[in-house]
N, CA and C of each residue as an Amber inpcrd file, in Angstrom:
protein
   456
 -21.4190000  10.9570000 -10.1410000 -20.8280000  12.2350000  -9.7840000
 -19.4640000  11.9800000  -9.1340000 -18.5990000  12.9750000  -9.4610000
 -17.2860000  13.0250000  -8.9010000 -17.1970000  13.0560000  -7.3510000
 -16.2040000  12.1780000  -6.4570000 -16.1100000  12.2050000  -5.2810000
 -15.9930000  13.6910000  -5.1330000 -15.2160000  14.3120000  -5.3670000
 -15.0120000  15.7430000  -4.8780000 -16.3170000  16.6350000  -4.8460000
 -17.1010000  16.2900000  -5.5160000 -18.4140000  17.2190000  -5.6870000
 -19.6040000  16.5170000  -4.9520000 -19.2590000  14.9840000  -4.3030000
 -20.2680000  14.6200000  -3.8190000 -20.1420000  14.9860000  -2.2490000
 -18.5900000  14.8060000  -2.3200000 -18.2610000  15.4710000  -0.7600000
 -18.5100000  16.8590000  -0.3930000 -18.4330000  18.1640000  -1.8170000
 -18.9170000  19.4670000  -1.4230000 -20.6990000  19.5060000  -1.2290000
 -21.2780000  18.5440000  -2.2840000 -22.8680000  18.5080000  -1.7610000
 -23.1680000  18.3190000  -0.2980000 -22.4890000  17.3020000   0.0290000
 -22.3790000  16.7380000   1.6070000 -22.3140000  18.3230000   2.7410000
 -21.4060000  18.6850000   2.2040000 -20.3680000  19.7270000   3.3980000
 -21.6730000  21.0900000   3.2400000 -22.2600000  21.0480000   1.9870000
 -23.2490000  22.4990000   2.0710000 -24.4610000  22.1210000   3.1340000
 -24.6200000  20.9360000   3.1340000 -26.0580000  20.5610000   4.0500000
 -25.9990000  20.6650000   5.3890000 -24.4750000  21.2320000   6.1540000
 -24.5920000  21.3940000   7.6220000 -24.8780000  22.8410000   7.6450000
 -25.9340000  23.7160000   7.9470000 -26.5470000  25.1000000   8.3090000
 -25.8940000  25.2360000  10.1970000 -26.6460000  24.3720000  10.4980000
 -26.4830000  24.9680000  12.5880000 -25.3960000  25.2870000  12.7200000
 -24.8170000  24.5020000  12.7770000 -22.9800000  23.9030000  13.2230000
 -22.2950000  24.5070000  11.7290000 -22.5710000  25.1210000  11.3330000
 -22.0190000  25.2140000  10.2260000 -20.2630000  25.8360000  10.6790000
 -20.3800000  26.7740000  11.4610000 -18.8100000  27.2030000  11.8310000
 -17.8270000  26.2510000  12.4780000 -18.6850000  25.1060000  13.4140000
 -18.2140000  24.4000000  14.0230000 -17.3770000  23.0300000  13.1770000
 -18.1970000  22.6820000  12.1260000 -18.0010000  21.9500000  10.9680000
 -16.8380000  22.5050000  10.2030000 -17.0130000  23.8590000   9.7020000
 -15.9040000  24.6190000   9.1010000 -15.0710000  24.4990000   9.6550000
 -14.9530000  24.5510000  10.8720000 -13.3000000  24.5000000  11.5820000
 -13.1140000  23.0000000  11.7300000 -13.7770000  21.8630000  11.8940000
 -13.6030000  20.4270000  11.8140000 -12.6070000  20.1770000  10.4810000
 -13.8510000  20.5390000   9.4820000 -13.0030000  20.5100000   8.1360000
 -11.8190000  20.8460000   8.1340000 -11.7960000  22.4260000   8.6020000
 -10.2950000  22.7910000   7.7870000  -9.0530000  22.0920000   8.5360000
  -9.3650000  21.4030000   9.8370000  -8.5070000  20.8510000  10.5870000
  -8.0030000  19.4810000   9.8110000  -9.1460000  18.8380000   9.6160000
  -9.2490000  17.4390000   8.7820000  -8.4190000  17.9330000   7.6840000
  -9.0670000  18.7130000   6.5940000  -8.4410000  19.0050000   5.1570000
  -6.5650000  19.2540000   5.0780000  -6.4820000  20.1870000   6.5840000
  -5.1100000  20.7870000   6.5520000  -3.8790000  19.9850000   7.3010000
  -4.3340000  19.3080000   8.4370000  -4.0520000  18.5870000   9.4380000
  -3.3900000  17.0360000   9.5650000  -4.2160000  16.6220000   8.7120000
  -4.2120000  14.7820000   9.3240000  -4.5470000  14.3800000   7.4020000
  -4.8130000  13.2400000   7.2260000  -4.3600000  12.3880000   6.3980000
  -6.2320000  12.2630000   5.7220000  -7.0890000  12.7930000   6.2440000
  -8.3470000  12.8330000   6.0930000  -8.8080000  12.6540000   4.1880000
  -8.1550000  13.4260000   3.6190000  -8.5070000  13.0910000   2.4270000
  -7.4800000  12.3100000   1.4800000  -6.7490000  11.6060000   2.2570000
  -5.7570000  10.7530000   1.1890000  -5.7930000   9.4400000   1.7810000
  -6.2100000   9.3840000   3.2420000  -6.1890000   7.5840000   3.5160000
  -7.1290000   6.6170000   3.5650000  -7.0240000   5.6460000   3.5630000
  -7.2670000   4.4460000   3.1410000  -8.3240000   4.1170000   4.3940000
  -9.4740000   3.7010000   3.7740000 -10.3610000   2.8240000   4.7260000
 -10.1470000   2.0620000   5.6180000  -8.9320000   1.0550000   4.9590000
  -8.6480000  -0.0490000   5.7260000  -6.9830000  -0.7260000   5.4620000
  -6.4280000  -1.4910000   5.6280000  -5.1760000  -1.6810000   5.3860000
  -5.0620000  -3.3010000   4.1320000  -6.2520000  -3.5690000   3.8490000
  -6.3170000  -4.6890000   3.2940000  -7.4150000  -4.6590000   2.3900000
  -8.5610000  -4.2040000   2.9530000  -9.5170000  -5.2880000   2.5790000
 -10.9820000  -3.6720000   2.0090000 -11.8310000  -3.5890000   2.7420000
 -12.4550000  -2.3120000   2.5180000 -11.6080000  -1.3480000   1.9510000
 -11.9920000  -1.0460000   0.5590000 -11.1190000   0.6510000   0.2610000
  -9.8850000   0.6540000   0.8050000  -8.9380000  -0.2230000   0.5160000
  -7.6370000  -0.5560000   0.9900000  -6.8850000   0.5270000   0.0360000
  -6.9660000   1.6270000  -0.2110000  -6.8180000   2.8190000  -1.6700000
  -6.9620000   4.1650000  -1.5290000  -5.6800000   5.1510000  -1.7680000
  -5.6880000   6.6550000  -1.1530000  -7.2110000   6.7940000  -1.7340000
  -7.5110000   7.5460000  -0.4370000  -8.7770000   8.3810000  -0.3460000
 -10.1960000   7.0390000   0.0030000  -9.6770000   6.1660000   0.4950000
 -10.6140000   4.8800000   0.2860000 -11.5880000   5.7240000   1.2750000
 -11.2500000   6.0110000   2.5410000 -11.6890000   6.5180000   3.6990000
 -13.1750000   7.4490000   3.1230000 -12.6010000   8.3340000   2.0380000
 -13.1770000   9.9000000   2.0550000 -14.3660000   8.9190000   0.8770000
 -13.9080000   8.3750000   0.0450000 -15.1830000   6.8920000  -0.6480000
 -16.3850000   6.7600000   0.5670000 -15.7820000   6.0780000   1.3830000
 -16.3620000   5.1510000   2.0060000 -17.3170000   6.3090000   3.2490000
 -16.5870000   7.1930000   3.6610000 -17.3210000   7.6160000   4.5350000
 -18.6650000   9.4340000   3.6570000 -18.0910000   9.5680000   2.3860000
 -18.7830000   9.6680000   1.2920000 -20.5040000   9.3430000   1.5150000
 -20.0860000   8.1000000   0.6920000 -20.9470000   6.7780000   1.0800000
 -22.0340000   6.5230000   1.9520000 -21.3760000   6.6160000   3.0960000
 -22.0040000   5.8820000   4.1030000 -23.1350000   7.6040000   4.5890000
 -22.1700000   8.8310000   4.3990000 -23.1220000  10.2310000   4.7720000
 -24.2600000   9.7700000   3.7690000 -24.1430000   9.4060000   2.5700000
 -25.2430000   9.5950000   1.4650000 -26.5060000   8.5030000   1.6840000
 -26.0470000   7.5920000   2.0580000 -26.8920000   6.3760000   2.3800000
 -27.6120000   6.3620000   3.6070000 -26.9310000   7.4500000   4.5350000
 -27.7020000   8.3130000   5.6160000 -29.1630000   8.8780000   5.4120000
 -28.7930000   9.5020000   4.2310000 -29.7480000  10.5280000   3.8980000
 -30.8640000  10.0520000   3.0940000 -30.5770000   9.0510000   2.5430000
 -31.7370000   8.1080000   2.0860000 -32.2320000   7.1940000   2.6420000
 -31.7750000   6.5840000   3.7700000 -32.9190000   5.5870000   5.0100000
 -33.5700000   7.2650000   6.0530000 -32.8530000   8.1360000   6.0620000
 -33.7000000   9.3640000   7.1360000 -34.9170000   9.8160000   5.7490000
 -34.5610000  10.1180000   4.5960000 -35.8600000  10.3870000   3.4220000
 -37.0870000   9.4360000   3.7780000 -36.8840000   8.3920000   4.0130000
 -38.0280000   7.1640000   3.9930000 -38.0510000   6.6860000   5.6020000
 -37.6090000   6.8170000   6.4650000 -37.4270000   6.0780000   7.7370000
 -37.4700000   7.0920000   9.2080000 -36.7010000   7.7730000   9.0830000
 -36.8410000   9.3050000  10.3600000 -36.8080000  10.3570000   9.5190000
 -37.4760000  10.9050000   8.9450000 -37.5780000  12.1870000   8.1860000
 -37.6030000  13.2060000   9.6310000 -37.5430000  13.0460000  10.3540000
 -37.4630000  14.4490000  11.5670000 -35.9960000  14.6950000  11.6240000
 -35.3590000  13.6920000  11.6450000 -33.4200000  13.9030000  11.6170000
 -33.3090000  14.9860000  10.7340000 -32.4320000  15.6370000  11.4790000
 -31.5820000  16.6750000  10.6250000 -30.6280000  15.9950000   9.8280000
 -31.0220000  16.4930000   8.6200000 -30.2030000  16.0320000   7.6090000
 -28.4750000  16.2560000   7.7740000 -28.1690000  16.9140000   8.7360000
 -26.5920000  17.5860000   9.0260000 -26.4000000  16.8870000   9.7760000
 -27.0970000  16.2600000  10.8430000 -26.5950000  15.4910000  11.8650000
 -26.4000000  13.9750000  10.9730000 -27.1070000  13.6810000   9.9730000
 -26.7020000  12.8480000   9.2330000 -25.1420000  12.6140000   8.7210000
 -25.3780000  13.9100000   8.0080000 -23.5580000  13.8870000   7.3770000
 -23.1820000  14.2410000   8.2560000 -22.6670000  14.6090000   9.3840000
 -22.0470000  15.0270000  10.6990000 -21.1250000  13.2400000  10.8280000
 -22.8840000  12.6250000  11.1010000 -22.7490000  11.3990000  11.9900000
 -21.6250000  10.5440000  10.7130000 -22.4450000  10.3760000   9.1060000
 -21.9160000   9.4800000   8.6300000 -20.3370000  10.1690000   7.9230000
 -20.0310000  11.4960000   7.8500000 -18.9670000  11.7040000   7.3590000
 -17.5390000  11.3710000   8.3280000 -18.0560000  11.5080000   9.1190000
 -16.8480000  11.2950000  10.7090000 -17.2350000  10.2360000  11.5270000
 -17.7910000   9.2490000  11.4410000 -17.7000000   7.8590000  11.8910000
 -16.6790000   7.3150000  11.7590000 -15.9450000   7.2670000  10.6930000
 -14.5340000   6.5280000  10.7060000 -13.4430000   7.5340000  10.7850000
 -13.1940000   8.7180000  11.3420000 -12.3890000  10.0910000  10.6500000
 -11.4630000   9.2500000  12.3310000 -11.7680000   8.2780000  12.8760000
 -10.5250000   7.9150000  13.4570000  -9.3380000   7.2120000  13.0140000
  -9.6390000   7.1410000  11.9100000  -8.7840000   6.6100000  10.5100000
  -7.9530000   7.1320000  10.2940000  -8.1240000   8.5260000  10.0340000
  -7.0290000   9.3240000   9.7610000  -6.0170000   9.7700000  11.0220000
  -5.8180000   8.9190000  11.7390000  -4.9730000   9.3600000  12.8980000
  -5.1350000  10.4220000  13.7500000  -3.8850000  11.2680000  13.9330000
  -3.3550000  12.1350000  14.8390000  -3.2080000  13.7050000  13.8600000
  -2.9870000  14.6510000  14.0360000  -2.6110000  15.6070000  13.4900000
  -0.9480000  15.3440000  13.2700000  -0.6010000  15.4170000  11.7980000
   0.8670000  15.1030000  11.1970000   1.3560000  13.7370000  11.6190000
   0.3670000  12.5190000  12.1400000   0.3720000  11.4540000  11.9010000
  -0.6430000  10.6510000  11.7020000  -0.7810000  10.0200000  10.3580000
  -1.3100000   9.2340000   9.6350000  -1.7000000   8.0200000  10.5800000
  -2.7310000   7.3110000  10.4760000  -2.7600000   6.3640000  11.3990000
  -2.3340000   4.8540000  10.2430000  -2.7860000   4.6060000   9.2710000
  -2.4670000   4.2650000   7.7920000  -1.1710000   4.5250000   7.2350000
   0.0630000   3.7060000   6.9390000   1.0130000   4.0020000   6.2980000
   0.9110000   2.7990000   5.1080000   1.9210000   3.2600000   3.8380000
   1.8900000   2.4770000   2.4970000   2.9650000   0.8550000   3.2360000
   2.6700000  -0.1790000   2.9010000   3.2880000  -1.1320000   3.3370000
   4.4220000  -1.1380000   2.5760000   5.5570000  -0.9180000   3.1570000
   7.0670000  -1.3470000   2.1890000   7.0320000  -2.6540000   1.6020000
   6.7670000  -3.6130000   2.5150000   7.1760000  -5.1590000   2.3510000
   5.9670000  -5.3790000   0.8380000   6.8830000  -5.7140000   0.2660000
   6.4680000  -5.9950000  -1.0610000   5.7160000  -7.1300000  -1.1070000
   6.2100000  -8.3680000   0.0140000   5.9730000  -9.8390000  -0.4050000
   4.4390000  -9.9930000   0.2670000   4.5650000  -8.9370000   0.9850000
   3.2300000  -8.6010000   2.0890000   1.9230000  -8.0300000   0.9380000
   2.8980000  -7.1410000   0.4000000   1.8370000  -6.7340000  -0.4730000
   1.3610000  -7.3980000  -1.7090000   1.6500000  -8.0770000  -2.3800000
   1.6640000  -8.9320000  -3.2190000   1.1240000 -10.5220000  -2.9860000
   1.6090000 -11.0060000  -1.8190000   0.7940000 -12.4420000  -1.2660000
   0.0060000 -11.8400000  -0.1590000  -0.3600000 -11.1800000   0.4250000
  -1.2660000 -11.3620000   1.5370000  -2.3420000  -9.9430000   1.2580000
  -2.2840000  -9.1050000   0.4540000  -2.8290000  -8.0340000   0.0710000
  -2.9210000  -6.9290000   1.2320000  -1.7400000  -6.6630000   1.8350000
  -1.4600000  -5.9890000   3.4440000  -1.1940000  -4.8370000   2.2240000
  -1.9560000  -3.7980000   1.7730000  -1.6610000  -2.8060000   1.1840000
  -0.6770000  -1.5300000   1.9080000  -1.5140000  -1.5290000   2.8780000
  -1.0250000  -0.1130000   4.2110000  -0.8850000  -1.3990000   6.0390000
  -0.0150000  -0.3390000   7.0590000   0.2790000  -1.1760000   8.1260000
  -0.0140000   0.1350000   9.0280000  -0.0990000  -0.4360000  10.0560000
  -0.7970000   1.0690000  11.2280000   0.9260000   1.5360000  11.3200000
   0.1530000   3.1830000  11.8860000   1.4960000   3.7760000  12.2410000
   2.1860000   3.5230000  13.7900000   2.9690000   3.0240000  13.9960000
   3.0990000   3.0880000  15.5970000   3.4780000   3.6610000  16.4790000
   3.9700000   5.0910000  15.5330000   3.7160000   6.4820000  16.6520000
   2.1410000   7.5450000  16.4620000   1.2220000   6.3790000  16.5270000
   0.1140000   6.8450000  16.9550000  -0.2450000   6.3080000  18.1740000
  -0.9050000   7.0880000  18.8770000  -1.5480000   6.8540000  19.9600000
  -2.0550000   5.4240000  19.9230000  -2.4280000   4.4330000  20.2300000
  -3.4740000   3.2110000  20.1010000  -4.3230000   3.2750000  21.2750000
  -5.6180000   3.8200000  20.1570000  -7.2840000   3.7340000  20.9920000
  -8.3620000   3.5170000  19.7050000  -9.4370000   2.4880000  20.3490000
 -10.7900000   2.3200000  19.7290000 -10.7270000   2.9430000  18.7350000
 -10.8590000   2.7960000  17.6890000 -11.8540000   3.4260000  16.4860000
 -12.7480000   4.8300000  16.4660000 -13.4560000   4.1260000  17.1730000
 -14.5550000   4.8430000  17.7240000 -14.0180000   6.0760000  18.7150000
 -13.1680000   5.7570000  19.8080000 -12.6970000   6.7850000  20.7000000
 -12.3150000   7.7830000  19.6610000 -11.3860000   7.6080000  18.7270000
 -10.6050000   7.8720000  18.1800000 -11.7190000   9.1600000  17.4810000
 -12.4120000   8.3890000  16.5480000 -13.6370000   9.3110000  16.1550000
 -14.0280000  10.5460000  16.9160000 -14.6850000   9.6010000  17.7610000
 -15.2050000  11.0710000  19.1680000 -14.1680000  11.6420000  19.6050000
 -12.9850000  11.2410000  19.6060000 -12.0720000  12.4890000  20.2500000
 -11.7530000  13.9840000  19.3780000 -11.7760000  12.9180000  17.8500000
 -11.3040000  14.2700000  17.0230000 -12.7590000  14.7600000  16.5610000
 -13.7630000  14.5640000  16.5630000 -14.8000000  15.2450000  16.2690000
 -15.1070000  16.1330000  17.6000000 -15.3450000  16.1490000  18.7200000
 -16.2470000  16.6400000  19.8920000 -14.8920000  17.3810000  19.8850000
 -14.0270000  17.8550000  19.6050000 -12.9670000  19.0210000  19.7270000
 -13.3600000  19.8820000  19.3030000 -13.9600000  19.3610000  17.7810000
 -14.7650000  21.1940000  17.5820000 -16.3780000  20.8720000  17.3390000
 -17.1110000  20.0480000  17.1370000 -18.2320000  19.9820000  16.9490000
 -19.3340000  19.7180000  18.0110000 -20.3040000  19.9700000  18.9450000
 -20.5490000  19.4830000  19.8780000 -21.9620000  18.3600000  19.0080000
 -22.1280000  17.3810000  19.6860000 -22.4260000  16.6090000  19.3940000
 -23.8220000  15.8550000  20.3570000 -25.1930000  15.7040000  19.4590000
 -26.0390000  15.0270000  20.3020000 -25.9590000  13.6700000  20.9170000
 -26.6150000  13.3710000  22.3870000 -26.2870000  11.9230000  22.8300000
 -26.6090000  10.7790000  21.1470000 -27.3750000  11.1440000  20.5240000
 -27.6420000   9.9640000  19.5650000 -26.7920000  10.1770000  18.6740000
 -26.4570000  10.9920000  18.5420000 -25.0090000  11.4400000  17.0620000
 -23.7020000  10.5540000  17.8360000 -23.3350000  10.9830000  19.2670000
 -22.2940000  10.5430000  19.6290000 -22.5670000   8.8550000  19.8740000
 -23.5750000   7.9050000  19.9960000 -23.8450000   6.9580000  20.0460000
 -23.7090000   6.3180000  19.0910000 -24.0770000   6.8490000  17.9260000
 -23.9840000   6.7030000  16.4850000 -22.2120000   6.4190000  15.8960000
 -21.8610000   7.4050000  16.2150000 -20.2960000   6.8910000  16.0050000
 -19.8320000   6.2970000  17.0220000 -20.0010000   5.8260000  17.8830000
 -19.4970000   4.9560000  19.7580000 -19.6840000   3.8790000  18.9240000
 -21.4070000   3.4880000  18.4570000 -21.3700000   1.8570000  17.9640000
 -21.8690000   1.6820000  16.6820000 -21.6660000   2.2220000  15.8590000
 -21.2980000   1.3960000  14.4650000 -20.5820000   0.6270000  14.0040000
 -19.7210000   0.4640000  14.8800000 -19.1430000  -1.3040000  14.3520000
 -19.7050000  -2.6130000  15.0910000 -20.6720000  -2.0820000  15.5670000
 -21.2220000  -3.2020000  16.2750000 -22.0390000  -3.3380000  17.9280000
């Protein structure tokens, strides 16, 4: 199935929060770099939209360890948790945290596809996450734990 239609399957399964989500979205969609940047600057989904792949992905693969493993989870707090785990990726509002690497020789010998922006703020990943999510979504201690430590 097409990313675009796996991401609208995703987005119909939040009911509670559903307004709260709606306004997340349209902030993400209208705002920040959410559906065009890159996972990573190298290496993971180093590729416009790698991000919206990957964190895709990771909502869907949610929903199939909670089918077999915590079936009591709300399936929304799933895609909540796995769609915006990395949405600190996409920076700042009208700044990208991800820019295209000019340096050619960079891109070509060292596979430095994209380079951070450096009129972004610099914080955690993770902060980064929880800051732009808990603006409009309120969020359970295990949802917000959930994106705090997934990298480890």
């Amino acid at each position: 199935m097409e990313l675009s239609n796996r991401y609208e399957k995703l987005k119909q399964k939040v009911v509670v929060r559903k307004e709260e989500f709606r306004r997340l979205i349209a902030f993400l969609e209208n705002e920040t770099a959410w559906l065009t940047s890159p996972a990573s600057t190298r290496f993971h989904l180093a590729e416009e939209r790698g991000l919206l792949k990957h964190s895709v992905g990771v909502a869907e693969m949610l929903l199939q360890f909670r089918e077999f493993l915590a079936p009591a989870i709300q399936e929304e707090s799933c895609v909540i948790v796995g769609l915006f785990h990395d949405v600190g990726k996409t920076g700042m509002a009208g700044k990208p945290l991800y820019l295209p690497n000019e340096n050619e020789w960079m891109v070509k010998n060292r596979g430095i596809r994209y380079k951070k922006n450096t009129d972004v703020v610099d914080m955690g990943l993770a902060v980064r996450s929880l800051y732009l999510v808990t603006k409009y979504i309120s969020l359970s201690d295990a949802e917000a734990q959930a994106i705090a430590y997934h990298d480890g």
